[in-house]
Steps between C-alpha positions, in 0.01 A plus 500: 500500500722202531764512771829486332751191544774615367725827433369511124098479561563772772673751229264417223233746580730786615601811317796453242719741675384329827556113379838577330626714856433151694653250237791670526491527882445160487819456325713711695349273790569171368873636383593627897371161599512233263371251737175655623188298409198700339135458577156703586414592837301742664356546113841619432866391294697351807796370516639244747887380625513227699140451534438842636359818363725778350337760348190551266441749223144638368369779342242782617255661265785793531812330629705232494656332812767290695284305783706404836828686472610849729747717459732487781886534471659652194179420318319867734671697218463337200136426522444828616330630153222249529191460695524258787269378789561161764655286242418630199639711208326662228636616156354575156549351211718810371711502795578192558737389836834494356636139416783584772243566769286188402760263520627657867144427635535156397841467669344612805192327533720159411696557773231570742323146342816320598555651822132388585585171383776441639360589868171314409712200437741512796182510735313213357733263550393234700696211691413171455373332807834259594260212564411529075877478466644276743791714528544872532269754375605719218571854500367609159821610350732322259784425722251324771326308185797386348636332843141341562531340134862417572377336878207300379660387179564099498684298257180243436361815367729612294519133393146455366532806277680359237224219471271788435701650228568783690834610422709776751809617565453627822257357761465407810237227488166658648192318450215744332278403752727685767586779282108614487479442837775718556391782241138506709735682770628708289203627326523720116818640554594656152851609587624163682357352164754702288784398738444128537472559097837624419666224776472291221366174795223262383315534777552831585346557122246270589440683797450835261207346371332497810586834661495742161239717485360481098409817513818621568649321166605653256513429102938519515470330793299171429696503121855558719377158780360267195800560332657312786245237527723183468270188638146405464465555880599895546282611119184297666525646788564863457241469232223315742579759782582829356492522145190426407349752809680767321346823283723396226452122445320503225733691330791328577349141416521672146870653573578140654385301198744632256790464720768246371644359858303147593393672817387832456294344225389295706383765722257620260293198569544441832380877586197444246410156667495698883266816310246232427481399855556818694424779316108486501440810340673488201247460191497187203674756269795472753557193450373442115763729397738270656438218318712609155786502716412129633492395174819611406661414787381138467710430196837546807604134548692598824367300823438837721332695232272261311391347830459880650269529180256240573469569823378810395266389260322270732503712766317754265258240365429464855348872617168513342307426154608695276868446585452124487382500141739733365782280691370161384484633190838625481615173663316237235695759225842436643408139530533449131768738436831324312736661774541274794507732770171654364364206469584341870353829659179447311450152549570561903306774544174354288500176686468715824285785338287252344391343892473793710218755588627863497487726809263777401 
């Protein structure tokens, strides 16, 4: 038999009673913790928060089951009634756990994810070497970042960015080349991510993009950041660095592409231009079903979007054969279109498409 791949080939075979008992476990899942990510593992339903396994559900040829959760605490009583043994609890289909008890496992095995987390995080963070610095080493925490961006910072920096077209309203003028030199010290540090986030810096946001750990993203969480995307600079970069590394960026190129501010729009493009390069998994059908939304982004005559757009196209013309002809051919239609913007993507992107050899 086929291995499943996802939570709906695994309950296809099963008993009725059986498949409906897990969708709506899966529900009562999803609704304790709205972030979790689902996938297969072990042959199983899993589900994931912050790139680490919570639980998994299956069924037995007599039972159903929770995969990876105990009862400990108040949870010795209530779980009494079922069948239990190192990790796992059993129930049939007719006597379901009770929604109450589901959603209190959940609770607790979150909290032991982020409790593992947070300790994994606070012992892998590295100091940088002062020598890679120049000037003192950084202690991996927000307060020590912040006064390393506020030490190195120089005026001529902070100059040059406005001939870039990189617009901020609070930074301390940090060359990108020291910033990744700096975020090598610090390693993936998910949490120091979220806090140089919400200081609202440029280069502390910069800096994000470089220490966030993609799997540790979330779906609110990348909408709630490109929703403050407000240069070129920051959407490129968390986009190049963490977005596109991320479970969800496919998805959220297609969230991204309807949204109505000039950079979170942008986004969309920028994230699908980094899958192309990085993501070398991800099948043609990927990115084919991206190429509607190109098209009707195109026809946005605003500078970040419509040159986010044909960046994308060529960079999708550029992975292998079959992506080449169905960009060029995309890109000679929008060459003749009657809307300018359309037509200015096309024309750029054939007269590239039209001279280079694809990847694959």
């Amino acid at each position: 038999m086929t291995k499943p791949t996802t939570f709906e080939q695994y309950v296809a075979p099963l008993p009725a009673d059986q498949r409906r008992a897990l969708e709506t476990l899966r529900k009562q899942i999803i609704g304790a913790a709205p972030d979790v990510q689902e996938y297969i593992g072990y042959g199983l339903p899993g589900f994931k928060l912050h790139g680490r396994p919570l639980l998994y559900i299956g069924a037995a040829k007599s039972h159903c089951a929770i995969y990876g959760a105990r009862a400990e605490g108040a949870l010795v009583k209530k779980l009494a009634a079922f069948k239990q043994s190192k990790g796992t609890i059993q129930f049939v289909p007719a006597h379901p756990i009770p929604a109450a008890v589901v959603k209190a496992i959940v609770k607790a095995r979150v909290q032991a994810n982020n409790a593992r987390a947070a300790t994994k995080t606070k012992a892998s963070a590295k100091p940088v070497p002062s020598k890679l610095m120049g000037k003192a080493a950084p202690g991996g925490d927000l307060k020590s970042t912040l006064a390393w961006l506020k030490q190195e910072g120089t005026k001529k920096t902070l100059d040059s960015m406005g001939r870039y077209g990189i617009t901020a309203t609070k930074a301390f003028g940090v060359t990108v080349g020291e910033l990744k030199a700096y975020a090598k010290g610090l390693g993936k540090n998910h949490v120091l991510a979220e806090q140089l986030w919400a200081s609202g810096w440029y280069e502390a946001r910069m800096l994000a993009s470089f220490v966030g750990d993609p799997n540790a993203l979330t779906a609110k969480q990348m909408d709630a950041w490109a929703s403050d995307f407000d240069s070129w600079a920051i959407c490129d970069s968390i986009c190049f660095h963490l977005f596109d590394r991320s479970p969800l960026a496919f998805s959220k190129v297609k969230t991204f592409a309807s949204a109505k501010p000039e950079f979170k729009k942008r986004a969309a493009f920028a994230t699908l231009w980094g899958l192309t390069v990085h993501d070398k998994k991800a099948g043609n059908d990927s990115f084919l079903n991206c190429l509607p939304l190109i098209e009707k982004a195109a026809t946005d005559d605003r500078a970040f979007v419509k040159k986010g757009v044909d960046m994308a196209l060529r960079a999708m013309g550029k992975r292998n054969g079959v992506l080449h002809a169905a960009a060029l051919a995309l890109a000679k239609k929008l060459a003749v279109s009657t809307n300018a913007s359309s037509a200015w993507i096309g024309r750029s992107a054939s007269r590239e498409l039209s001279k280079v050899t694809p990847r694959g």
